[in-house]
N, CA, C and O atoms as a CHARMM CRD file, in Angstrom:
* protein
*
  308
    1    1 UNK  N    223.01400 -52.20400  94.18200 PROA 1      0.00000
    2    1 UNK  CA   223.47400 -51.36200  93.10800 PROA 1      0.00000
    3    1 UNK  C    224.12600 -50.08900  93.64900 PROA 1      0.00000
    4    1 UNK  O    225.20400 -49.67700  93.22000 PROA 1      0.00000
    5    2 UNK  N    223.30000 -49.38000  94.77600 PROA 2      0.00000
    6    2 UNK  CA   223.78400 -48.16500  95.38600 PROA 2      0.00000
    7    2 UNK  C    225.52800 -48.67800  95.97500 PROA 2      0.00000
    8    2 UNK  O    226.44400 -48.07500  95.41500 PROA 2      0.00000
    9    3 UNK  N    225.78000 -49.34800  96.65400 PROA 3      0.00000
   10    3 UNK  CA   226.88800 -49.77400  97.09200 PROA 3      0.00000
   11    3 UNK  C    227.74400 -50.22100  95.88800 PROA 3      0.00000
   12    3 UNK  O    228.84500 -49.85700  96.30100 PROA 3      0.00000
   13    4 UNK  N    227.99100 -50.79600  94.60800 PROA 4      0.00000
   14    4 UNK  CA   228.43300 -50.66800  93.50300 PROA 4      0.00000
   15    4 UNK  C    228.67000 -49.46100  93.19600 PROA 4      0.00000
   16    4 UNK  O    229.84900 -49.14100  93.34900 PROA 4      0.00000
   17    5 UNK  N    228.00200 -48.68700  92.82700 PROA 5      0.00000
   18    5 UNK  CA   227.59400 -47.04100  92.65300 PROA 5      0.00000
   19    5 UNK  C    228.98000 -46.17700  93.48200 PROA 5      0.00000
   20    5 UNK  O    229.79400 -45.42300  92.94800 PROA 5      0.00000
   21    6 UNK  N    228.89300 -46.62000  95.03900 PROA 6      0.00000
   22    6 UNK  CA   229.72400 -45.73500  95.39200 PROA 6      0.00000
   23    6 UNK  C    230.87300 -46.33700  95.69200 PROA 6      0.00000
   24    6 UNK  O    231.65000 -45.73100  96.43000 PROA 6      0.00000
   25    7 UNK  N    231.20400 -47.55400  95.22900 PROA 7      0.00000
   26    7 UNK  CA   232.41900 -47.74300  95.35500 PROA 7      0.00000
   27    7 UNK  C    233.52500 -47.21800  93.87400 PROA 7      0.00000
   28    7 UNK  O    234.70100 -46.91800  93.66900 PROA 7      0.00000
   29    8 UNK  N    232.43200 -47.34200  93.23300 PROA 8      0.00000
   30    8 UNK  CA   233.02100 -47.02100  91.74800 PROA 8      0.00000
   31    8 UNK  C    232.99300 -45.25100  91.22900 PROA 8      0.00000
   32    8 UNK  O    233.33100 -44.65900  90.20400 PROA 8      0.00000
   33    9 UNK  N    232.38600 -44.83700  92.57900 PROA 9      0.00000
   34    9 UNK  CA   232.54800 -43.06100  92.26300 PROA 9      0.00000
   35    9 UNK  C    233.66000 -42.41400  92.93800 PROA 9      0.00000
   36    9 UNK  O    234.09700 -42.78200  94.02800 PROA 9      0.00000
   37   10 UNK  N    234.04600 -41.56700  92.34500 PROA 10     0.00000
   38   10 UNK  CA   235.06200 -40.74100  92.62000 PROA 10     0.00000
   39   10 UNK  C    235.37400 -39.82200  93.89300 PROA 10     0.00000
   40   10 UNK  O    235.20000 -38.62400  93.66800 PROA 10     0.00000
   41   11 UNK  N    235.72200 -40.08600  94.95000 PROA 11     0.00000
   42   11 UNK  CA   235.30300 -39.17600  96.52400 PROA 11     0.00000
   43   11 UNK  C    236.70100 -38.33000  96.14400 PROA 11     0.00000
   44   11 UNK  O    237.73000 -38.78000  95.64100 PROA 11     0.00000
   45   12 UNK  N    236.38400 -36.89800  96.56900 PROA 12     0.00000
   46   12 UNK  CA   237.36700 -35.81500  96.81900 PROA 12     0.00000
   47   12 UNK  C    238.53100 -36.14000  97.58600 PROA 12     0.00000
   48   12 UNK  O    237.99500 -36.55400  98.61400 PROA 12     0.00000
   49   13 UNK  N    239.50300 -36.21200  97.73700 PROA 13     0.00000
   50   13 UNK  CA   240.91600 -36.46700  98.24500 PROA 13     0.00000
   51   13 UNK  C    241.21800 -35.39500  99.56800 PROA 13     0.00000
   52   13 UNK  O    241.10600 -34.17000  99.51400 PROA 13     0.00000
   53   14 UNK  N    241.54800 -36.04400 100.52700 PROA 14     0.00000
   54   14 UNK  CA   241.39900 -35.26000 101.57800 PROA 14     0.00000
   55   14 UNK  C    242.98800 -35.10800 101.29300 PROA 14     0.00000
   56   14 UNK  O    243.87300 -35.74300 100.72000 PROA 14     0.00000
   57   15 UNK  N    242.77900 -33.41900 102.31700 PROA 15     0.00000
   58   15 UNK  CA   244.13900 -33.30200 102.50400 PROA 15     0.00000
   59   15 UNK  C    244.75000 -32.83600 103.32300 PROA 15     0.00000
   60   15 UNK  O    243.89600 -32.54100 104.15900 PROA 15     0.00000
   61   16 UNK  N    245.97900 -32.45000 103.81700 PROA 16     0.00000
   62   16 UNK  CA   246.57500 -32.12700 104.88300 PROA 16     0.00000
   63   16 UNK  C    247.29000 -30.81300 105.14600 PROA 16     0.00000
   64   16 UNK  O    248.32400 -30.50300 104.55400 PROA 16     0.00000
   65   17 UNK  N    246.58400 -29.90900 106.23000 PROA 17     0.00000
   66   17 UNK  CA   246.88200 -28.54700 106.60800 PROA 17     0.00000
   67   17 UNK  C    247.67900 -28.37800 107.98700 PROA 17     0.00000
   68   17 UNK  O    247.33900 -28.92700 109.03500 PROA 17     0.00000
   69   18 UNK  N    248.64500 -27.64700 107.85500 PROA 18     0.00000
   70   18 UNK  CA   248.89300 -26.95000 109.08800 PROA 18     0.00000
   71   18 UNK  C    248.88000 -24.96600 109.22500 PROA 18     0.00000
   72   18 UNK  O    249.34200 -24.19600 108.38200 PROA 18     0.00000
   73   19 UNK  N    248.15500 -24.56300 110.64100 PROA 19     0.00000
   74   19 UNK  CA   248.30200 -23.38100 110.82400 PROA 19     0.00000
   75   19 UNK  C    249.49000 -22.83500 111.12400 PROA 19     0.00000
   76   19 UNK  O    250.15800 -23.40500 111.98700 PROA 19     0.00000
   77   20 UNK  N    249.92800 -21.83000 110.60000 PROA 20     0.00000
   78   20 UNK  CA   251.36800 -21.52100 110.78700 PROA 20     0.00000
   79   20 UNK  C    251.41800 -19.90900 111.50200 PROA 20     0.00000
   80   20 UNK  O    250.82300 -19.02000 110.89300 PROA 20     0.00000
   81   21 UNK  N    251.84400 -19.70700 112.26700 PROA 21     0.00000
   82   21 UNK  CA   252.01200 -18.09900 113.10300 PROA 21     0.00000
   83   21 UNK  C    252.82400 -17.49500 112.21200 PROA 21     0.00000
   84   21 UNK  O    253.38000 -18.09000 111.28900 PROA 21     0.00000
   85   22 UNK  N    252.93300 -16.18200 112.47300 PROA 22     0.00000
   86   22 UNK  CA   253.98000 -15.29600 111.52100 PROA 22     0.00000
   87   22 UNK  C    255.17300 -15.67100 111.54000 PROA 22     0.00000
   88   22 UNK  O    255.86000 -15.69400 110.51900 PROA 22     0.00000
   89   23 UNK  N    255.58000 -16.00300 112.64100 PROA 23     0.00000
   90   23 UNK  CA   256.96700 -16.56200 112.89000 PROA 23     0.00000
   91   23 UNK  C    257.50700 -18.31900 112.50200 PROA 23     0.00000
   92   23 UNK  O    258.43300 -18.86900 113.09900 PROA 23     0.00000
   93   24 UNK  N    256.85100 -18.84100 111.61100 PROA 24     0.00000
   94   24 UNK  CA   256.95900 -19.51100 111.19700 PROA 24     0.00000
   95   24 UNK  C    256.27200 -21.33100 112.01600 PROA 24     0.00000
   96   24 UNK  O    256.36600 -22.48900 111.60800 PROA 24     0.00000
   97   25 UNK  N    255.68000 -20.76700 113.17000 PROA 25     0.00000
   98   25 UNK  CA   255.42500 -21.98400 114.17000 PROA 25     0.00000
   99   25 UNK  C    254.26700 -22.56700 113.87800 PROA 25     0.00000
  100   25 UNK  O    253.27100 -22.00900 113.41900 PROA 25     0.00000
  101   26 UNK  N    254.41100 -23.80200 114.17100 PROA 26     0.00000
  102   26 UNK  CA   252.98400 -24.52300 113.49600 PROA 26     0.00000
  103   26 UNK  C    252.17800 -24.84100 114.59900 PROA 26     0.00000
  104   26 UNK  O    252.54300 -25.54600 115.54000 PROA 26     0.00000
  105   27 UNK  N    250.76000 -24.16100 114.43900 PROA 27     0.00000
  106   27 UNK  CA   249.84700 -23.75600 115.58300 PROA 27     0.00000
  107   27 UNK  C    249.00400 -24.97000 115.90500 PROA 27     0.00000
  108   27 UNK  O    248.56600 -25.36700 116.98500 PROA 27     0.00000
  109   28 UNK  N    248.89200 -25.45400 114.67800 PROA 28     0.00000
  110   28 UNK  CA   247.46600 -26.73000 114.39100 PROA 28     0.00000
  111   28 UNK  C    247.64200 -27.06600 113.53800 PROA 28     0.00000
  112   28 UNK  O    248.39500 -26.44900 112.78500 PROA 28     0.00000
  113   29 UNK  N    246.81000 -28.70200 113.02000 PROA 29     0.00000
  114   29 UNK  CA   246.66400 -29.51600 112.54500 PROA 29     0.00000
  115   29 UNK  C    245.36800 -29.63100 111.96000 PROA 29     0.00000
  116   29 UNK  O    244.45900 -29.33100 112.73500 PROA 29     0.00000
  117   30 UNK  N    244.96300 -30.04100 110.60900 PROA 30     0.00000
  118   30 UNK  CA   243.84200 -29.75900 109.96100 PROA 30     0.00000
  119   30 UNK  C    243.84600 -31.18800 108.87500 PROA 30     0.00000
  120   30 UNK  O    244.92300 -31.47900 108.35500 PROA 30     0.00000
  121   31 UNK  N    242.75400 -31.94300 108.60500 PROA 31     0.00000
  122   31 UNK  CA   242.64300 -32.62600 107.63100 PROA 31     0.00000
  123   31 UNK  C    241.25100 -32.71700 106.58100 PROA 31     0.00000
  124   31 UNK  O    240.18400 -33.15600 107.00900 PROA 31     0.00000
  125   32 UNK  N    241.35300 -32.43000 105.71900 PROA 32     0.00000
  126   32 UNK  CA   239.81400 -31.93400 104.99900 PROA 32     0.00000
  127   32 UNK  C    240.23900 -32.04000 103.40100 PROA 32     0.00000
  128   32 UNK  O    241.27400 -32.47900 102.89800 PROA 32     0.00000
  129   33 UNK  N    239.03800 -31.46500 102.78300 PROA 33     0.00000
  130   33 UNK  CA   239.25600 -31.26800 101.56900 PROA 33     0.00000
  131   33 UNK  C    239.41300 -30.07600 101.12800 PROA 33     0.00000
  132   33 UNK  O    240.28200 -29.87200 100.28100 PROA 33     0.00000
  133   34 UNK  N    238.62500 -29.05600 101.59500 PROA 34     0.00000
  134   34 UNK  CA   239.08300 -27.55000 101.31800 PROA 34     0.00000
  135   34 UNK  C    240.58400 -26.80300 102.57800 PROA 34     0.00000
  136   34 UNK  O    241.15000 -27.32300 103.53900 PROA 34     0.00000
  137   35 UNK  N    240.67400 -25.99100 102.18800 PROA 35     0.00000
  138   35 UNK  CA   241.56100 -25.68700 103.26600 PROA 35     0.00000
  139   35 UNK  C    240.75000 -24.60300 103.99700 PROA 35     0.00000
  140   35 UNK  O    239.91900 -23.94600 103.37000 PROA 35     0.00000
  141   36 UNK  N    240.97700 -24.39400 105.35100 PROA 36     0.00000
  142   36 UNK  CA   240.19900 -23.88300 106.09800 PROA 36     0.00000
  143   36 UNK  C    240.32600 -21.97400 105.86900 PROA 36     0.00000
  144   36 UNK  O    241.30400 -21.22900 105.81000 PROA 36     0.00000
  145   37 UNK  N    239.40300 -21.81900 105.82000 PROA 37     0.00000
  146   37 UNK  CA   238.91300 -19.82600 105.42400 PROA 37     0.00000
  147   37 UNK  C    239.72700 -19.09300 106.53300 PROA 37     0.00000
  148   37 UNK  O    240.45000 -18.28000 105.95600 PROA 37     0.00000
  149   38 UNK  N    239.88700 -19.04600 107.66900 PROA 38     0.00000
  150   38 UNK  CA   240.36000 -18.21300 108.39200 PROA 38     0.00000
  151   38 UNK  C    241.75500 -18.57700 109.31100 PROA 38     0.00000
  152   38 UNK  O    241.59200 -19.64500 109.90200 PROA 38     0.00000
  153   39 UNK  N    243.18400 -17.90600 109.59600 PROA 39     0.00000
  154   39 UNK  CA   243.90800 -18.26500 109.71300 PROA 39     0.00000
  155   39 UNK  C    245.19000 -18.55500 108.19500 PROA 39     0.00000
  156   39 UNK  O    244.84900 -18.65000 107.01600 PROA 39     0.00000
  157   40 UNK  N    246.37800 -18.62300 108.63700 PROA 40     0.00000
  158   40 UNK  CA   247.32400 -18.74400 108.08800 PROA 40     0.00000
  159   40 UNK  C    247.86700 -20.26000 107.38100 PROA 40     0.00000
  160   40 UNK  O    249.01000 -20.69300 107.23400 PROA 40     0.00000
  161   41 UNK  N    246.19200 -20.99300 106.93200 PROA 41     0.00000
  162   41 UNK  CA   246.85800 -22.62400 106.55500 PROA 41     0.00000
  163   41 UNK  C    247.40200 -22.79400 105.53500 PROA 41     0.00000
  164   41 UNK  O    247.07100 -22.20300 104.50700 PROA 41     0.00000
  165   42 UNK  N    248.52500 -23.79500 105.62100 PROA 42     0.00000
  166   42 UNK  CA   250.05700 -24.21800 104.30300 PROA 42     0.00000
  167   42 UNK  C    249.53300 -25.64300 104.13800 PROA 42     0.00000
  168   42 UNK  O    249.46100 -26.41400 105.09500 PROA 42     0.00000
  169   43 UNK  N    249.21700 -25.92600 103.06400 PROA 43     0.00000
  170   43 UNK  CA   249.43400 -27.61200 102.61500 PROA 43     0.00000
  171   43 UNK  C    250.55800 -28.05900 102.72200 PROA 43     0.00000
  172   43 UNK  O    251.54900 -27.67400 102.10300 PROA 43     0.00000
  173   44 UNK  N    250.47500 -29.23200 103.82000 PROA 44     0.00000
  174   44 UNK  CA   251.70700 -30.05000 103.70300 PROA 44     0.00000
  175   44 UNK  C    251.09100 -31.37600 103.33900 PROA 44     0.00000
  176   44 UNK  O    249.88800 -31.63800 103.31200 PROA 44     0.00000
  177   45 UNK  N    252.12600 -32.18500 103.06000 PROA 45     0.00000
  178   45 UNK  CA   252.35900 -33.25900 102.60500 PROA 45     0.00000
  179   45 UNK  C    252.03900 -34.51400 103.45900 PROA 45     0.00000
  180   45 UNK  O    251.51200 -35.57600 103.12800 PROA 45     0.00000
  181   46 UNK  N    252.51800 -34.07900 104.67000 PROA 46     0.00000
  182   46 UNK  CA   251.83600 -35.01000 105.82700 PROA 46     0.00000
  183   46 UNK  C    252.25000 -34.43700 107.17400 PROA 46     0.00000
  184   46 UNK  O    253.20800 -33.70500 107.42500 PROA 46     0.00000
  185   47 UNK  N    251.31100 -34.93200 107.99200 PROA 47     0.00000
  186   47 UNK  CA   251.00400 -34.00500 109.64300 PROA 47     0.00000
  187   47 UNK  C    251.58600 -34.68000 110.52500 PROA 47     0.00000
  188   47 UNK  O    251.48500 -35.90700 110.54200 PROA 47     0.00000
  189   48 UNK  N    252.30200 -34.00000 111.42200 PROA 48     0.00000
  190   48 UNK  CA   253.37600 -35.25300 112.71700 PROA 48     0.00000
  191   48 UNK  C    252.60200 -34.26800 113.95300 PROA 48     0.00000
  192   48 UNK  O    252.21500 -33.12600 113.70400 PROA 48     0.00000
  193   49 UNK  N    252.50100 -34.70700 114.87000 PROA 49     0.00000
  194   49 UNK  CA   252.30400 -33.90000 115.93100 PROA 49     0.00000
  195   49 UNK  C    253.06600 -33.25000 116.47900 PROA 49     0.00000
  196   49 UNK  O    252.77800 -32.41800 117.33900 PROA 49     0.00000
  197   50 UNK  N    254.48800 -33.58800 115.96900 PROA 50     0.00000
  198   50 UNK  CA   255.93500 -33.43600 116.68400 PROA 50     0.00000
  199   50 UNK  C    256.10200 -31.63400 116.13800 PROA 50     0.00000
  200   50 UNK  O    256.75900 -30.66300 116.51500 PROA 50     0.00000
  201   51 UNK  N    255.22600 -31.88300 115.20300 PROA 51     0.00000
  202   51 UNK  CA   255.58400 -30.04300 114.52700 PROA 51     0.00000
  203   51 UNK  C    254.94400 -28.80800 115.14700 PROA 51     0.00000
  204   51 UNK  O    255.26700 -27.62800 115.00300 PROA 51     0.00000
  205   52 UNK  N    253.66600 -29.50800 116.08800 PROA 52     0.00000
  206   52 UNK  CA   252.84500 -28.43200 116.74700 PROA 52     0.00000
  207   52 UNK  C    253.80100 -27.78200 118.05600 PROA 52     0.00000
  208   52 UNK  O    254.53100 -28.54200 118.69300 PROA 52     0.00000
  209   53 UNK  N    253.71300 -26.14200 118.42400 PROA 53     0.00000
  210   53 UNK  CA   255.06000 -25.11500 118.84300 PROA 53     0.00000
  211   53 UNK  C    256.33800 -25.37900 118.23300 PROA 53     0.00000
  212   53 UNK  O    257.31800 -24.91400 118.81500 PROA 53     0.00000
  213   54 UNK  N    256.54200 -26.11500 117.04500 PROA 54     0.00000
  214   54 UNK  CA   257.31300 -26.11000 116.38200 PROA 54     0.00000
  215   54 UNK  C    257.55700 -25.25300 115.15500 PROA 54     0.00000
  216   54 UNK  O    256.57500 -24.79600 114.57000 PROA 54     0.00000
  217   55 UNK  N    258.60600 -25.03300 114.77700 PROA 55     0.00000
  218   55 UNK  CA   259.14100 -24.69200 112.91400 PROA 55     0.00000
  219   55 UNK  C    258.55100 -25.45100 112.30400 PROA 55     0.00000
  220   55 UNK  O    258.77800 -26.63300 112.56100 PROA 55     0.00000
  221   56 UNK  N    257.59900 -25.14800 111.29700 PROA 56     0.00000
  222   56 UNK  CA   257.70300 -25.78800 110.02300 PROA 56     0.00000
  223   56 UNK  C    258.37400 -26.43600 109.24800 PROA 56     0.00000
  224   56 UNK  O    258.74500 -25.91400 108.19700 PROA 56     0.00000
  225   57 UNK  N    258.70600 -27.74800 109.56300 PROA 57     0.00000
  226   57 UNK  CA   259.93800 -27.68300 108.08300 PROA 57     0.00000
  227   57 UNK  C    259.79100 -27.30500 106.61600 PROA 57     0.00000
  228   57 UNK  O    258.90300 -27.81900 105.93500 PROA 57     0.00000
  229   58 UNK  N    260.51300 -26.55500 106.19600 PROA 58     0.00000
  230   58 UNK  CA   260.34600 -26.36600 104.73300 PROA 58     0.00000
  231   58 UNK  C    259.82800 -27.66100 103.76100 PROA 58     0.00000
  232   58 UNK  O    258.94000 -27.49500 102.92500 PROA 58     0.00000
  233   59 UNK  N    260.37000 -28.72700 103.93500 PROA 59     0.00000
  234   59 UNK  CA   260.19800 -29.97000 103.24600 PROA 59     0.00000
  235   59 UNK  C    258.86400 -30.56900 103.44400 PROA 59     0.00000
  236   59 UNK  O    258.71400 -31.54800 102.71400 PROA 59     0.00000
  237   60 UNK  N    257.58900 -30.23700 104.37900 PROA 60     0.00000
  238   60 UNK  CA   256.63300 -30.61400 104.55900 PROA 60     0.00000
  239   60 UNK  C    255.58800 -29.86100 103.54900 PROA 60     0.00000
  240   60 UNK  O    254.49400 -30.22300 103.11700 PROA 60     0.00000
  241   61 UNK  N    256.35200 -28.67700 103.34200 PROA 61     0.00000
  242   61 UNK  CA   255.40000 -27.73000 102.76700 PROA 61     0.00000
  243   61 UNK  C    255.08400 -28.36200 101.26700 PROA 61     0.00000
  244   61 UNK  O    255.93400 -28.92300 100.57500 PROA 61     0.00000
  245   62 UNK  N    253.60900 -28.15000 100.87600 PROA 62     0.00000
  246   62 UNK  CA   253.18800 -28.55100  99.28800 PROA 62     0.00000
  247   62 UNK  C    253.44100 -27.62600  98.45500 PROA 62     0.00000
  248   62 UNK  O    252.87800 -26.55900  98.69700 PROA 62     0.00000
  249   63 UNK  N    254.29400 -27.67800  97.28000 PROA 63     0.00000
  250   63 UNK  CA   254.38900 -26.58400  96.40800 PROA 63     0.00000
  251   63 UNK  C    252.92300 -26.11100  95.94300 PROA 63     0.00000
  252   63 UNK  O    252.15500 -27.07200  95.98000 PROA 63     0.00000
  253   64 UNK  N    252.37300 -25.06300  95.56500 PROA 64     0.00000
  254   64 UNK  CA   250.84700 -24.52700  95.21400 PROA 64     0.00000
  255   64 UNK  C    250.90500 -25.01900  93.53600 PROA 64     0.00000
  256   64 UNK  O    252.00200 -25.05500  92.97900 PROA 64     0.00000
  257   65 UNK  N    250.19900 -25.22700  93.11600 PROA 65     0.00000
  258   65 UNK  CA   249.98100 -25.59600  91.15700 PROA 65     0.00000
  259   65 UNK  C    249.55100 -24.77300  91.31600 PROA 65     0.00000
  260   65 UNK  O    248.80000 -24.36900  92.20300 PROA 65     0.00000
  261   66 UNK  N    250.10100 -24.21900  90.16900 PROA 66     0.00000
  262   66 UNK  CA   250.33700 -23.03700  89.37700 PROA 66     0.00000
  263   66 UNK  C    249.78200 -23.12400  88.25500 PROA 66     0.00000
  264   66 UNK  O    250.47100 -23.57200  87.33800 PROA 66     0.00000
  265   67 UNK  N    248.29600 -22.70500  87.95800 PROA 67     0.00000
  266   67 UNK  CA   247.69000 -22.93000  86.58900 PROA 67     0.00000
  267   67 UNK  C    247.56300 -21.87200  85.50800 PROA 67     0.00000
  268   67 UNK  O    246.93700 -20.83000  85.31800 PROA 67     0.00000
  269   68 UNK  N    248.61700 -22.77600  84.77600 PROA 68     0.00000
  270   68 UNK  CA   248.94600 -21.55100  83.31700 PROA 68     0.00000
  271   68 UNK  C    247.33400 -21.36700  82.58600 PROA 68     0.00000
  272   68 UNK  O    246.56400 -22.32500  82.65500 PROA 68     0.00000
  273   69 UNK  N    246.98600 -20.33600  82.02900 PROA 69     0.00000
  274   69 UNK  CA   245.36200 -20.01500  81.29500 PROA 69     0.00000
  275   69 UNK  C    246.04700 -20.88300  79.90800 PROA 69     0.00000
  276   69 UNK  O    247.21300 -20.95500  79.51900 PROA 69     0.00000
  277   70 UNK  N    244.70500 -21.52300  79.34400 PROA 70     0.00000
  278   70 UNK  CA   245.24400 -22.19200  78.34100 PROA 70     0.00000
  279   70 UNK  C    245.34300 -21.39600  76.99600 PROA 70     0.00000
  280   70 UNK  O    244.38800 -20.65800  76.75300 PROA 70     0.00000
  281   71 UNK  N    246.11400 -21.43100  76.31200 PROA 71     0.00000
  282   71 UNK  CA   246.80900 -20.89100  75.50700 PROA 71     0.00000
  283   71 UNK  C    245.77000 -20.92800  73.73400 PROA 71     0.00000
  284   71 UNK  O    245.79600 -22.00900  73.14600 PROA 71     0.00000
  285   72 UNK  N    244.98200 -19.77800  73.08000 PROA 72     0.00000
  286   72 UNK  CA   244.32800 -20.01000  72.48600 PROA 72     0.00000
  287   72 UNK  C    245.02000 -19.56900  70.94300 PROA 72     0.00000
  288   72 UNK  O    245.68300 -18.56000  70.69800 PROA 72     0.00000
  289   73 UNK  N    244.69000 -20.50400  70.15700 PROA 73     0.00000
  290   73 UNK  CA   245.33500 -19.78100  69.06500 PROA 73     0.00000
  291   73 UNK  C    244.66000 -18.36600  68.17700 PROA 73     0.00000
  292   73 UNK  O    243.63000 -17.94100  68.70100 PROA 73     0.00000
  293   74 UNK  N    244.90500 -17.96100  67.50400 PROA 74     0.00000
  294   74 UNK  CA   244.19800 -16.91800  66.85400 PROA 74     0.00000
  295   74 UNK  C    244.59000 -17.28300  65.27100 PROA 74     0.00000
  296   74 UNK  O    245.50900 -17.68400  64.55700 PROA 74     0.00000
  297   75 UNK  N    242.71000 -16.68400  65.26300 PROA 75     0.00000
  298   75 UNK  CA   242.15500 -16.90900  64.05700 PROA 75     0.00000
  299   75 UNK  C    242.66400 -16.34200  62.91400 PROA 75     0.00000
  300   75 UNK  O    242.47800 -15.12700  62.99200 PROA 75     0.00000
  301   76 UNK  N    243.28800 -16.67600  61.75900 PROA 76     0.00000
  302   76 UNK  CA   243.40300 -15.32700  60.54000 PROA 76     0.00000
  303   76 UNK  C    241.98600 -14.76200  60.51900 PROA 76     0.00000
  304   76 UNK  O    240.91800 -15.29300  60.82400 PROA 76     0.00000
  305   77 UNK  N    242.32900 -13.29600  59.98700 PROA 77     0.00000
  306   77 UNK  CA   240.84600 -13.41200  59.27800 PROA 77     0.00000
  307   77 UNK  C    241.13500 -13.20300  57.86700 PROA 77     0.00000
  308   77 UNK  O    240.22300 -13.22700  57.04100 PROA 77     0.00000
C-alpha cells in the first residue's frame, strides 16, 4: 500500500540553479528544490557545464512569476 501511496503522491519538482558573479559569469551549478540562501543564484531552465567561467546566456535564464494579490471585491454597505 505504502509503495502505491508514494507513487501516487505528489514530490516537489526539482530545479535548476546557476551562481552568477557580478559580471555576469556563471560560477556553479546547483540542482534542488529551493534555491540556495547564500550567493547570487538565477533559475535557469537547464544546466550545461559548458556555461561554468562562462556568460550566462540570457535565454537560459527563468523568467521569476510574478504573483498578482488576488483581487477582492468590495462589499456595499
Amino acid at each position: 500500500m505504502f509503495l502505491l501511496w508514494s507513487m501516487l503522491a505528489r514530490r516537489p519538482q526539482r530545479r535548476s540553479f546557476a551562481l552568477v558573479d557580478n559580471a555576469g559569469i556563471c560560477r556553479g551549478l546547483h540542482h534542488g528544490i529551493d534555491r540556495p540562501t547564500s550567493g547570487n543564484w538565477v533559475e535557469v531552465s537547464e544546466t550545461s557545464l559548458a556555461w561554468l567561467d562562462q556568460p550566462l546566456p540570457a535565454s537560459a535564464r527563468v523568467a521569476p512569476v510574478v504573483r498578482q494579490p488576488s483581487r477582492r471585491n468590495a462589499l456595499a454597505a
